[in-house]
N, C-alpha and C positions, 0 to 999 in steps of 0.2 A: 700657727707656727708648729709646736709640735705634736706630733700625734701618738696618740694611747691603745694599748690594745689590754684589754679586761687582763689585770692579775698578772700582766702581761711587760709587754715594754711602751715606754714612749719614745715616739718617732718626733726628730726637729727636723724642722727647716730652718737653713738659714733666714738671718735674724731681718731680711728685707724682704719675707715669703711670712701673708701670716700661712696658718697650716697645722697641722691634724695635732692627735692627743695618744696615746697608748696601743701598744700593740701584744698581742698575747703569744707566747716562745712556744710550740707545742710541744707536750712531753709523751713519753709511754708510747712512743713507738717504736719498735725492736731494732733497725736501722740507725735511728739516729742519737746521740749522747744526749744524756740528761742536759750536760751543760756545751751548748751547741758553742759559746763564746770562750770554750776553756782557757787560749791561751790573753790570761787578762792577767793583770794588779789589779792586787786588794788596796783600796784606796783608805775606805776606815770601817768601824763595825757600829752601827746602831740599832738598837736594840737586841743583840746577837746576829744580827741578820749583817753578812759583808758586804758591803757596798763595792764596786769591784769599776775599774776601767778598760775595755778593748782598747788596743791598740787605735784600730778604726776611727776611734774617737775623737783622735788629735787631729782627723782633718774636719768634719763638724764642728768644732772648736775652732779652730783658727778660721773659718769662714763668716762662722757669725761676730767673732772677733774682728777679724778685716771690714765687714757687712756695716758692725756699729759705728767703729772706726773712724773710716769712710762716706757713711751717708748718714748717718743719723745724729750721732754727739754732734757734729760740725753746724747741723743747723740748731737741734735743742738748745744745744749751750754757746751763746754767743762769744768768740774768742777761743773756741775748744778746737786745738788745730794741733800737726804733731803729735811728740810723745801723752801730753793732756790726753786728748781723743782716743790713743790708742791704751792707756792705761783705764780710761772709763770703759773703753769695749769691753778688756779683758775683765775687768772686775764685772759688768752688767751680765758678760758670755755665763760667769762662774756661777750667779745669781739663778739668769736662766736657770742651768743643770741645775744649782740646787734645789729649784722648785719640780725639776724633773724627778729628783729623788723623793722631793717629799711626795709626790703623787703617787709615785711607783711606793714608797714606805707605806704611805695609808693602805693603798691596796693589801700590802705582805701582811702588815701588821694585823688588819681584822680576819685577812683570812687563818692568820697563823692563833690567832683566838676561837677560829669556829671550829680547829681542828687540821689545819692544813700544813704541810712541815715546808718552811721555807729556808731555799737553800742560799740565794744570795738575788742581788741587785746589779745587772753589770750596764755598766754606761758603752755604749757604741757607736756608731756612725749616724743611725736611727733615730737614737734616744738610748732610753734604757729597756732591759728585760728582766722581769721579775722571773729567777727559776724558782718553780713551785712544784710541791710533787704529784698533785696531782686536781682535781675538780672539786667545786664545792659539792656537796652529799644531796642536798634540798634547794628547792627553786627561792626560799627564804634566803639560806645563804648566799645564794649568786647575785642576789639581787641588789643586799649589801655593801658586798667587793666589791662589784663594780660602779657601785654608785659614789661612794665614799672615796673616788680618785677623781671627777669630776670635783665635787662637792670641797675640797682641796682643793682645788687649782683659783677655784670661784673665791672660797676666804682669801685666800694669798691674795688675790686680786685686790679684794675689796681691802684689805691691812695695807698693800702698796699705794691704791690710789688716797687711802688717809693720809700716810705719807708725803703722796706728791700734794696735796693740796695743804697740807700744814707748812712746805718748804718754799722758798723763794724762787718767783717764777724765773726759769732760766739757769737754773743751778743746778751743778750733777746732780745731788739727792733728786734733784726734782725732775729730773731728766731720766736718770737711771730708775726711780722708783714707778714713772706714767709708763716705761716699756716694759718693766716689769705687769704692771696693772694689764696693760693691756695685750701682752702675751700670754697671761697664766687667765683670761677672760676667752681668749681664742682655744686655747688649750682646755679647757673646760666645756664651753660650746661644741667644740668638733667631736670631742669626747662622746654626747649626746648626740649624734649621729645615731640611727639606728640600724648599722651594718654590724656585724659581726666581721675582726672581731673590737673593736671600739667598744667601749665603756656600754654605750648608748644602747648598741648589736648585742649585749653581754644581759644588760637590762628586759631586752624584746625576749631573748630567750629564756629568760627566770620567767617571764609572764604566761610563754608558750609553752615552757615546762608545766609550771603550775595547774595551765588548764586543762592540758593533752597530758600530764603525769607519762612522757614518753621524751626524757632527752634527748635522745638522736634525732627524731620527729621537730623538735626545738634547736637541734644546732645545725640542723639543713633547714628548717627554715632564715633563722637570724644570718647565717653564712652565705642564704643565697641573697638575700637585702645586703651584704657586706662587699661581696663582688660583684652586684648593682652600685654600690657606691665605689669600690675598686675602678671597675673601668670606668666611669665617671671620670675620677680625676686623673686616668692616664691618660684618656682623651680629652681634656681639658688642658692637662701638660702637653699633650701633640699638640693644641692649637696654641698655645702657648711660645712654644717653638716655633710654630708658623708667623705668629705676631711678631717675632724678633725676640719674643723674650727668651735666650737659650737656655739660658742655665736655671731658671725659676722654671722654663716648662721641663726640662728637664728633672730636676728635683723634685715637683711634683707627680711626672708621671714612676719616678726610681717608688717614689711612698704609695701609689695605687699598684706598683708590682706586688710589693712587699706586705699589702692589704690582702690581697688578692692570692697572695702563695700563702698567707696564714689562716685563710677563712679557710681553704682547702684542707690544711693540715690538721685544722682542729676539728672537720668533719671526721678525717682520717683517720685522731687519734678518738673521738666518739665510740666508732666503730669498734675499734680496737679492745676499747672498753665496753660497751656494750657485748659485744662477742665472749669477750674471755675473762669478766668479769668474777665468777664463782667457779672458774679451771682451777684444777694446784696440779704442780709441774708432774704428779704421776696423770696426770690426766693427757702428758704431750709428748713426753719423751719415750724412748724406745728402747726398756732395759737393757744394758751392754757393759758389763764391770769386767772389757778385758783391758787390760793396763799393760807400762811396759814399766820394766824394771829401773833404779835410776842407775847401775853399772851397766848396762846393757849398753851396746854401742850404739853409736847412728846407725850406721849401716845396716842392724838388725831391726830400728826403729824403722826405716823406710823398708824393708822386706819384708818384714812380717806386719807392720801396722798399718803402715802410711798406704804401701799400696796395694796390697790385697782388698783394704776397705774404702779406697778413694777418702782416705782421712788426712785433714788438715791440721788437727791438733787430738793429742794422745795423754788422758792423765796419765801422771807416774806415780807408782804404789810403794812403800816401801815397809816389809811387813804386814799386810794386808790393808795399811792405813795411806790414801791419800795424800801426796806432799807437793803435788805442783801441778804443772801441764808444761808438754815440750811442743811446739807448734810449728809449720812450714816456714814462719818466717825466725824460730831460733835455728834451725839447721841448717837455711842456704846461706851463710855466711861462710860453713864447712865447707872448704877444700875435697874434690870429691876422692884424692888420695888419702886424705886424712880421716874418714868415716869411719872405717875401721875399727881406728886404734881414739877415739874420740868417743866420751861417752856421753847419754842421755844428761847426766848432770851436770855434765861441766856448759852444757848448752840450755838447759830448762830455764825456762824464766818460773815466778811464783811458787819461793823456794818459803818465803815466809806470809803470814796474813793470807792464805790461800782464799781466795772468794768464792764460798759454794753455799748451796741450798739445800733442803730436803724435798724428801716426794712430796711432802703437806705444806709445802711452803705456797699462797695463793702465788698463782699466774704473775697475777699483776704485779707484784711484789718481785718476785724474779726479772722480770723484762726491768725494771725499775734498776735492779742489780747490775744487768748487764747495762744499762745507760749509764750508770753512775759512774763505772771502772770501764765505757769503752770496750766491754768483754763480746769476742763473738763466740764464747761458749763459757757455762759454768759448771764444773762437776756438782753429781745429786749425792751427796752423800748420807746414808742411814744407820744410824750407831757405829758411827767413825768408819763405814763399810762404804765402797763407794759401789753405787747400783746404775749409775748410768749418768749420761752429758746431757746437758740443755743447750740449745743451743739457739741463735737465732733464726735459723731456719727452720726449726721445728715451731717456734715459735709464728711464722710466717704461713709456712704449711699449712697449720692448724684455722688460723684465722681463715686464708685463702678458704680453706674445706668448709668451715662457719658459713661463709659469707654467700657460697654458692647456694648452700643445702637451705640459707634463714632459719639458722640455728639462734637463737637467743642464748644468755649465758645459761641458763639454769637448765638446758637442755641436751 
């Protein structure tokens, strides 16, 4: 039923599909936001860590709801017919997710003991996804993380089916507790899979790490066993489809996309780290502390800034000190009559809480910056002095020029 990705998130199937375990969110790549599921509800907070809900969610939800509903309480429980049936789906649906959190929690939790800063848990169409900030350090700790979300799902099993066999045969408890058992027994299984990025694919590469002491060498191997198991089960869902089953081959092949575009992504974000692991941002940006003023008009803003330098966003200085950024999309809202007599601040956005770095701020640390706040540039500033922009193309650049030359980070 549903599927897992290391540290990651877990993927459901509806509740008449069994199907995969946990899937892992990529992070640390200059492009895309730390928290790719931003617009969600906080649902509740455990252990500080926010458990959070996509939108997307309500429709996974209400399928394995309809799923139970409809084909499963009605034979389990004899007489379970109606609002009965549909009030056990919705209560077994909830049950489900909550065994998806604890899985996804066991993962946050030891990672957030070995050193790992986790930022929340959000429930979505998938499953869930653990954002984390970034990789375990040692093939010891990967091995852990990922093992101990399986390892989870297996206890819950075994505590549900004590339940059902302690309860009377035919009774919700005993109904809802055996699909409990035996989804969080499939969700543990698949888990062990040994694709990347699956629990199982997360385990192969702590081993491949360990022997080769070369992660990137470890997350192309495990990632390529992972889109060995990716197209697997998309061509399995196409034949699936072909059988007449539409909507099961169909959902199985959406969960071998979604495999299959994160093994990619977590080679990608490897690299990324590998490459520019021991850079700090004087290492990438390209000293420029010209600023525009915050009276100054637009119209002197695009003259003199914007388009002599093919520039998209311009810090503003006030006093020598840094106080914002005015950017292409605060100015074309301007009236191009009104530029003139329209000044840089009455348009700047990031008038307080300015987000910036220094030049000895690591790399990684900065790209981290810009994912968190969505930024596609940060000012560098050094003793309140600002010495130049980061941005994500420099960022890009840099890596790109790495990656031709087979530069390693320390090089």
């Amino acid at each position: 039923m549903p599927l897992s990705e290391p540290e990651g998130s877990n993927v459901t199937a509806p509740a008449a599909q069994p199907g995969p375990g946990a899937l892992r969110q990529p992070r640390g790549s200059p492009p895309a936001r730390s928290d790719a599921l931003g617009s969600s509800l906080r649902l509740l907070t455990v252990g500080g860590i926010d458990v959070r809900v996509h939108a997307s969610w309500l429709i996974i939800a209400g399928l394995v709801t309809w799923s139970l509903a409809t084909s499963y309480f009605p034979t389990a429980v004899p007489g379970a017919r109606g609002l009965e049936a549909w009030l056990l789906g919705a209560v077994a649906a909830i049950l489900l997710f909550a065994s998806v959190i604890a899985h996804e929690l066991a993962h946050s939790l030891v990672a957030r003991a070995r050193g790992t800063k986790v930022r929340s848990i959000t429930l979505f169409i998938f499953g869930g996804v653990s954002n984390l900030s970034g990789e375990a350090k040692r093939p010891s700790a990967e091995f852990v993380i990922a093992i101990v979300g399986p390892v989870t799902s297996f206890v819950i099993a075994v505590l549900a089916l004590g339940l059902a066999s302690l309860s009377p045969r035919g009774s919700p408890i005993e109904a809802t507790a055996s699909y409990l058992a035996i989804i969080n027994a499939a969700l543990g299984a698949f888990n062990l899979v040994p694709g990347f990025p699956l629990d199982g694919g997360r385990v192969l590469r702590s081993i491949v790490w360990s022997v080769t002491n070369d992660l990137r060498r470890a997350t192309e191997i495990a990632a390529g066993v992972g889109k060995v198991v990716a197209w697997g089960l998309m061509l399995w869902g196409f034949w699936r489809v072909l059988d007449g089953d539409v909507f099961g081959g169909i959902w199985v092949a959406a969960i071998g996309w979604f495999l299959q575009n994160a093994a990619s992504g977590t080679v990608q974000q490897t690299v990324l780290e590998t490459r520019l692991r021991r850079l700090r941002v004087a290492d990438v940006i390209r000293p420029d502390s010209s600023a525009v003023a915050p009276d100054a008009s637009v119209a002197d803003l695009i003259d003199r800034y914007m388009l002599p330098g093919a520039r998209r966003a311009v810090p503003v200085v006030r006093d020598g000190r840094p106080i914002g950024i005015v950017t292409l999309s605060d100015i074309r809202p301007v009236p191009a009559a009104e530029r003139a007599t329209t000044t840089v601040e009455q348009v700047m956005g990031g008038r307080e809480n300015l987000a910036s770095v220094t030049p000895e701020t690591r790399l990684q640390a900065a790209i981290e910056r810009l994912g968190e706040g969505d930024y596609d540039q940060l000012p560098v500033i050094q003793d309140g002095q600002l010495v130049g922009m980061l941005t994500r193309a420099d960022v890009v650049r840099e890596l790109q020029l790495r990656e031709e030359l087979k530069l390693e980070a320390g090089s």
